[in-house]
TORPA-4810 file (N, C-alpha, C, O; in nm, 3 decimals):
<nodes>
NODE_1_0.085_-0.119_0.000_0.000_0.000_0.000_0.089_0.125_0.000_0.169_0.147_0.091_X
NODE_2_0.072_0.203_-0.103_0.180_0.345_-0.105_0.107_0.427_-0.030_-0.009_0.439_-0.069_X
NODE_3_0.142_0.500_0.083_0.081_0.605_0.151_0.152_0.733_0.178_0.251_0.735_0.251_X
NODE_4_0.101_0.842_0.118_0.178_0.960_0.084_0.178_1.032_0.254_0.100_1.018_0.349_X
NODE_5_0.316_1.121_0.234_0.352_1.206_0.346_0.372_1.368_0.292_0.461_1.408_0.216_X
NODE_6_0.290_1.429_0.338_0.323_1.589_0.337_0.357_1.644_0.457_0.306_1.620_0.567_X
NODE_7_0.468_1.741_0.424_0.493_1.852_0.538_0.527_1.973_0.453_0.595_1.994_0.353_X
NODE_8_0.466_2.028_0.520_0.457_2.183_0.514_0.471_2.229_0.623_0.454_2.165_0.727_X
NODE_9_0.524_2.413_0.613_0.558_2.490_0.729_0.498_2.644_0.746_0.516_2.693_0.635_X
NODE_10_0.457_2.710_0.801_0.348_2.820_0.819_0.484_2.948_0.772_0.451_3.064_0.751_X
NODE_11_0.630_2.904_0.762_0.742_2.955_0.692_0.720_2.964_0.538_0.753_3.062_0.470_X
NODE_12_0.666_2.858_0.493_0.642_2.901_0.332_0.493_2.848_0.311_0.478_2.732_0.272_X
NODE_13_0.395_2.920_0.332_0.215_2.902_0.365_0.240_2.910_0.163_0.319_2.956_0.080_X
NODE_14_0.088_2.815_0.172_0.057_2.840_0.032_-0.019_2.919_-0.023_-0.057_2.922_-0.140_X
NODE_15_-0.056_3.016_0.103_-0.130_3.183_0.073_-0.110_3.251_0.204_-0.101_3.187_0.308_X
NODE_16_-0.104_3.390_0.200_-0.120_3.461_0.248_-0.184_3.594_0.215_-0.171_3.669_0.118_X
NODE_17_-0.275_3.602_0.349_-0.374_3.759_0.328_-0.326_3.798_0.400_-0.306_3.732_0.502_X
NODE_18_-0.274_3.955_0.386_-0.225_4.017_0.482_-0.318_4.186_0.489_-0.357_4.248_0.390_X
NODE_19_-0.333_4.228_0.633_-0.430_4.351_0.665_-0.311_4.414_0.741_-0.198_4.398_0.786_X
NODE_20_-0.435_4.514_0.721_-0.343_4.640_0.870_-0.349_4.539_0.987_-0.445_4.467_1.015_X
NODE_21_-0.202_4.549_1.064_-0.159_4.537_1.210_-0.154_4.368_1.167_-0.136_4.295_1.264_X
NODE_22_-0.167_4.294_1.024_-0.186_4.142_1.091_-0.173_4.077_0.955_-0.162_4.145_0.853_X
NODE_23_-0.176_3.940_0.954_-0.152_3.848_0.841_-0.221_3.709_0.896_-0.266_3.687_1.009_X
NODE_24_-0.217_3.631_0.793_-0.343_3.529_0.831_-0.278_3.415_0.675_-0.318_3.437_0.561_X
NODE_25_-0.184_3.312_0.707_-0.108_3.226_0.638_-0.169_3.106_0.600_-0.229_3.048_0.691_X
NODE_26_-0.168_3.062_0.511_-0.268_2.884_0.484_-0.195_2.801_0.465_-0.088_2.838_0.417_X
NODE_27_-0.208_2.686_0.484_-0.117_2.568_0.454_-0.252_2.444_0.427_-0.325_2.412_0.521_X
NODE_28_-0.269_2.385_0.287_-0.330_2.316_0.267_-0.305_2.177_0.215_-0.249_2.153_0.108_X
NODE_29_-0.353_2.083_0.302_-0.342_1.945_0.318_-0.431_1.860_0.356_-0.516_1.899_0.435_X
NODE_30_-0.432_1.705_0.303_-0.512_1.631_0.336_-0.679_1.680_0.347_-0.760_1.655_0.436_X
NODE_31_-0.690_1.737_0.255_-0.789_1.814_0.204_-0.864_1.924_0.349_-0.980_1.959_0.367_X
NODE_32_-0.770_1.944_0.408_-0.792_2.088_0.500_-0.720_2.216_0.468_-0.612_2.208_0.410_X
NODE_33_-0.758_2.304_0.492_-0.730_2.406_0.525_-0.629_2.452_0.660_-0.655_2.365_0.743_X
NODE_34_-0.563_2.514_0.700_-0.513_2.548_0.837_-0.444_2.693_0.807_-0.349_2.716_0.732_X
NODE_35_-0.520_2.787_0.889_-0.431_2.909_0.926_-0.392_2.922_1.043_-0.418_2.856_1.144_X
NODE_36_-0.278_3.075_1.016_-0.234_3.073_1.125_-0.253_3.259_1.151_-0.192_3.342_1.082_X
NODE_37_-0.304_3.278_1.211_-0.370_3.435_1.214_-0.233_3.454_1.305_-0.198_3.361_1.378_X
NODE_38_-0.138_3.605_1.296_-0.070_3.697_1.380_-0.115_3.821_1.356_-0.149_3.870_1.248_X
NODE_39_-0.109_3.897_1.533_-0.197_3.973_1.499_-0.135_4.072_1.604_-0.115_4.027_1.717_X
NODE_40_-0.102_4.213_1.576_-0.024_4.302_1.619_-0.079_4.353_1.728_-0.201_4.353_1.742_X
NODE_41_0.026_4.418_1.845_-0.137_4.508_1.951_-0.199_4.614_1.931_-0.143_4.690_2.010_X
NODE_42_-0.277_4.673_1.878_-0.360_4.722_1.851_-0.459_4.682_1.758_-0.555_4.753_1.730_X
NODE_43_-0.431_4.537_1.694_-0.505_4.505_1.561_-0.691_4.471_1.619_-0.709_4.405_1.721_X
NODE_44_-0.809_4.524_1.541_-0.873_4.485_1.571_-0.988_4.430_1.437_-0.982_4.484_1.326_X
NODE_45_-1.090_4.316_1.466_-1.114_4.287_1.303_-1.232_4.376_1.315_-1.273_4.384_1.200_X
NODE_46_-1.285_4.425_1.367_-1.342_4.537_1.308_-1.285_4.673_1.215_-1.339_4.737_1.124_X
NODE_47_-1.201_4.681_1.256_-1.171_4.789_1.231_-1.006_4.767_1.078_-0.985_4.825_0.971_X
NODE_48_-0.933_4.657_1.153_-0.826_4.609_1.074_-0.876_4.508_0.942_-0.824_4.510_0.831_X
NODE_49_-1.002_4.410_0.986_-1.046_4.335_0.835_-1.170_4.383_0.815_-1.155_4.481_0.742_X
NODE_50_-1.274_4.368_0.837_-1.397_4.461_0.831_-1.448_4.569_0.732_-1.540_4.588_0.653_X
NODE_51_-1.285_4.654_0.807_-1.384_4.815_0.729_-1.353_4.788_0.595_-1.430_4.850_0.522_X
NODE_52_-1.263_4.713_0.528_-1.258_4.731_0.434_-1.405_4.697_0.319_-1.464_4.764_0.234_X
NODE_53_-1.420_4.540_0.380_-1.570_4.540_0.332_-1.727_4.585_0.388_-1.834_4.541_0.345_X
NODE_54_-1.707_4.679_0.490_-1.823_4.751_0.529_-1.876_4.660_0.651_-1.994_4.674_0.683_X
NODE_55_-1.786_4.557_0.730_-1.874_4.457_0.786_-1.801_4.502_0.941_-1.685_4.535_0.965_X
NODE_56_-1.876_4.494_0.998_-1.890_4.520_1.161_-1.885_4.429_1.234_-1.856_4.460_1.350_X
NODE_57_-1.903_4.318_1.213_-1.869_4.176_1.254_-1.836_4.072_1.192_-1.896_4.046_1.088_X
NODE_58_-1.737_3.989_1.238_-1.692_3.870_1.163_-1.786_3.750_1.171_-1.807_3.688_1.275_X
NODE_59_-1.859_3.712_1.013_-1.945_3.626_1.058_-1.887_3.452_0.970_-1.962_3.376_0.909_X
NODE_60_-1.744_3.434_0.992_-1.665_3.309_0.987_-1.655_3.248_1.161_-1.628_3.310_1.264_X
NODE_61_-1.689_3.092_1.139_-1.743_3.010_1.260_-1.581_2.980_1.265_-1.534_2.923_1.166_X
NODE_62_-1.505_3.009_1.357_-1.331_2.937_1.438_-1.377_2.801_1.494_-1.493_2.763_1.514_X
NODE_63_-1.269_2.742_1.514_-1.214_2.621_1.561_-1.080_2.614_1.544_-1.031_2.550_1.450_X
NODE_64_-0.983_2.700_1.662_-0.851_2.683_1.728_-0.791_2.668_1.833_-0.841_2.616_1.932_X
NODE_65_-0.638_2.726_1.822_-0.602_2.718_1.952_-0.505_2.824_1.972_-0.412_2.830_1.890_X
NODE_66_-0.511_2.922_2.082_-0.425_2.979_2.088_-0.245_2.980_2.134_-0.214_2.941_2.246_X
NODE_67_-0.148_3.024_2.045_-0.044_2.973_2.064_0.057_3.024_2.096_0.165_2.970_2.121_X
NODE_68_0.015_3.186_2.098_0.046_3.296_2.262_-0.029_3.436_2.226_-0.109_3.449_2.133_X
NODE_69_0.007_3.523_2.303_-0.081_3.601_2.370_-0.219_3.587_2.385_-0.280_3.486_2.419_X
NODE_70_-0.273_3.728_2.350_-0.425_3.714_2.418_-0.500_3.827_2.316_-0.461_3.935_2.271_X
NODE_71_-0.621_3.754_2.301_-0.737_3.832_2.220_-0.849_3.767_2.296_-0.855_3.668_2.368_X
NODE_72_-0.980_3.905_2.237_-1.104_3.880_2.295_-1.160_3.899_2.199_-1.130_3.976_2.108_X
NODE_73_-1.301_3.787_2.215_-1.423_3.773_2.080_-1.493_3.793_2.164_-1.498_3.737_2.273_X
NODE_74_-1.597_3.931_2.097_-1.702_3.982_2.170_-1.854_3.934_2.062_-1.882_3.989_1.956_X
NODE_75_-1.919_3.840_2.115_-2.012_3.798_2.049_-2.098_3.910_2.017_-2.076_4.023_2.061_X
NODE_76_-2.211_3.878_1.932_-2.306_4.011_1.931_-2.437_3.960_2.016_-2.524_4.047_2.023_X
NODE_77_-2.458_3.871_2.064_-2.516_3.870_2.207_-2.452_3.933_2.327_-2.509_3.938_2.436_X
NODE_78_-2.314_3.987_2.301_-2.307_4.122_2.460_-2.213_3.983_2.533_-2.180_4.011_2.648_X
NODE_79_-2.173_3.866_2.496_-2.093_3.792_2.578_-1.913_3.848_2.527_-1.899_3.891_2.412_X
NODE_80_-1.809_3.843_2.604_-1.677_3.847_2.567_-1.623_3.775_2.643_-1.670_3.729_2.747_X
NODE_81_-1.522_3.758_2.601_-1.430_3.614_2.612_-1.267_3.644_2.578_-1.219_3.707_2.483_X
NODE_82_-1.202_3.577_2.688_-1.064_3.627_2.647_-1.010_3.479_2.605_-1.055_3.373_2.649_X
NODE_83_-0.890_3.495_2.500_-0.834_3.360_2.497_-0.670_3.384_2.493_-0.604_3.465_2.428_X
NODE_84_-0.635_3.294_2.577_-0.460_3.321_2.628_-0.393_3.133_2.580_-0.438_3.024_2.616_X
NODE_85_-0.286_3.163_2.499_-0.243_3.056_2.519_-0.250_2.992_2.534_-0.284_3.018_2.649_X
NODE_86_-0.254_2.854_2.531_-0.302_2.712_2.498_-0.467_2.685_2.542_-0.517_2.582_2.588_X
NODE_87_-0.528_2.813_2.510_-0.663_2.767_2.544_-0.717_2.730_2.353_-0.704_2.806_2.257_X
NODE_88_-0.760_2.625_2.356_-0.873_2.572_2.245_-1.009_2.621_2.226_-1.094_2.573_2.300_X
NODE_89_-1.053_2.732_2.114_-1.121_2.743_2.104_-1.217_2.762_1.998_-1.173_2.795_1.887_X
NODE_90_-1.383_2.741_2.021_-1.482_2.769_1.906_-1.572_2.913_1.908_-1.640_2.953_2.002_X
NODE_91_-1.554_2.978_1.781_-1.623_3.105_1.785_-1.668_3.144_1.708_-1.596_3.199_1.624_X
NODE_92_-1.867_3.139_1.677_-1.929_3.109_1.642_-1.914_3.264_1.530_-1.835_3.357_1.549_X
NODE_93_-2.015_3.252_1.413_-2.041_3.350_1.374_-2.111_3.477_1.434_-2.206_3.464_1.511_X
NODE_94_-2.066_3.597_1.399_-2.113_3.751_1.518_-2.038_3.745_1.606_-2.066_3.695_1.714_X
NODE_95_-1.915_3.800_1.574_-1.833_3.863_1.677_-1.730_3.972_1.619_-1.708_3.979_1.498_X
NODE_96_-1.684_4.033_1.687_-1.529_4.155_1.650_-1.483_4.056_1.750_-1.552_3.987_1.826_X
NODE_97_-1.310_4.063_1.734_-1.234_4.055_1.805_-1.131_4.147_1.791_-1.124_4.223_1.694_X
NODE_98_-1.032_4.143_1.904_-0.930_4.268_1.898_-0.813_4.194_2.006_-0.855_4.114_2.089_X
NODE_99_-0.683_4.223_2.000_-0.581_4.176_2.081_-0.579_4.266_2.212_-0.591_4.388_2.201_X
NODE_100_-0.564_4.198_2.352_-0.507_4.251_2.440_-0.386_4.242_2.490_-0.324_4.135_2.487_X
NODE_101_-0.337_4.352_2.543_-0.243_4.369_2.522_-0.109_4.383_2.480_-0.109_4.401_2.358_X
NODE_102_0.026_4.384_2.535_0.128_4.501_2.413_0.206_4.393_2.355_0.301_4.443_2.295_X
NODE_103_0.206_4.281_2.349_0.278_4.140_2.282_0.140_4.076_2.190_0.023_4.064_2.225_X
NODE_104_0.226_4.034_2.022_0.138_3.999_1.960_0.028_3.878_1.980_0.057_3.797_2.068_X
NODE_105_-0.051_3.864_1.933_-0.116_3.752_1.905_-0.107_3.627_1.802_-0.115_3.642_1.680_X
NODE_106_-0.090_3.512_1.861_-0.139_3.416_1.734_-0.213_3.260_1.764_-0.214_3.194_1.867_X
NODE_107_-0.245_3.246_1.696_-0.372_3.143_1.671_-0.322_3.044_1.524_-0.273_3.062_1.413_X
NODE_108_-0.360_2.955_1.593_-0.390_2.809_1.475_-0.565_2.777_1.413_-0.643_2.749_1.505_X
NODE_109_-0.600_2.778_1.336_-0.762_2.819_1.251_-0.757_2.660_1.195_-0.668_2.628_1.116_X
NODE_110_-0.843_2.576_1.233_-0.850_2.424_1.173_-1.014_2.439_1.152_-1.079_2.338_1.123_X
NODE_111_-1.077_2.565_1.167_-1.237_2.560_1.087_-1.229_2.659_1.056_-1.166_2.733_1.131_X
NODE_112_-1.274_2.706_0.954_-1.285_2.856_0.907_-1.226_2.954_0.848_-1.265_3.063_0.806_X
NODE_113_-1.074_2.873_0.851_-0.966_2.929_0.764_-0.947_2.963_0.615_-0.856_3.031_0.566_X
NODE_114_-1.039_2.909_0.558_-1.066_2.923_0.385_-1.158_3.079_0.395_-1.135_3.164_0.310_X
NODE_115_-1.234_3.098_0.474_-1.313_3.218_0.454_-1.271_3.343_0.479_-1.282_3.445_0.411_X
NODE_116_-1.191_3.311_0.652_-1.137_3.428_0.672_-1.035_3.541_0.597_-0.935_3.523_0.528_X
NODE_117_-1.085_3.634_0.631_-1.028_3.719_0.572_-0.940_3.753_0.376_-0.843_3.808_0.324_X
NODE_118_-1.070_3.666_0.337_-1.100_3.633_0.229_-1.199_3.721_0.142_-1.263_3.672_0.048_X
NODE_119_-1.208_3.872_0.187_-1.289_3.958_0.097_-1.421_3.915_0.125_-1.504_3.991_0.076_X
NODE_120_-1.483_3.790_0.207_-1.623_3.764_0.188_-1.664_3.739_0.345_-1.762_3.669_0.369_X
NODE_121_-1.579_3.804_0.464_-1.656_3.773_0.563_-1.727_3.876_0.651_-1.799_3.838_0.743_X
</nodes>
């Protein structure tokens, strides 16, 4: 039985979108998707991916993990949520998020990574 091996490295992504304060890298395999969002301090997606297409909230569903600092997704039900470092998380469609504090952010995207920040969210 021949069974194929890929590796790839978020060092040479097979796309990148890049915004104010941030960049958002793909690496596609085994018929997934995977980004890797970095994200500067002050970056926020309202304001950093958003305005460009008129949208006030990000309505792409996450499934990651964070892999340091810290950002908060503020649902549009009025809930917020911080995520620090090795916390795993899901975040539904309707939310802004924005980084806290003065060290960047980054995240691993294993749902939702084909949409984001893809002109259509």
């Amino acid at each position: 039985m021949d069974t194929d091996v890929i590796l790839k490295r978020f060092e040479t992504p097979d796309e990148v979108r890049e915004f104010e304060k941030g960049r958002f890298e793909l690496v596609r395999l085994g018929g997934m998707t995977i980004g890797r969002a970095t994200y500067q301090p002050g970056w926020r997606w309202s304001v950093d991916v958003g305005a460009a297409s008129g949208a006030h909230e990000c309505h792409v569903e996450h499934v990651g993990m964070v892999i340091s600092g810290c950002s908060t997704a503020a649902m549009s039900d009025g809930r917020v949520i911080e995520m620090r470092a090795g916390d795993v998380f899901y975040v539904g469609p309707g939310h802004d998020s924005w980084v806290v504090g003065d060290e960047p952010y980054v995240s691993l995207h294993f749902l939702g990574a084909d949409d984001y920040a893809a002109g259509k969210d």
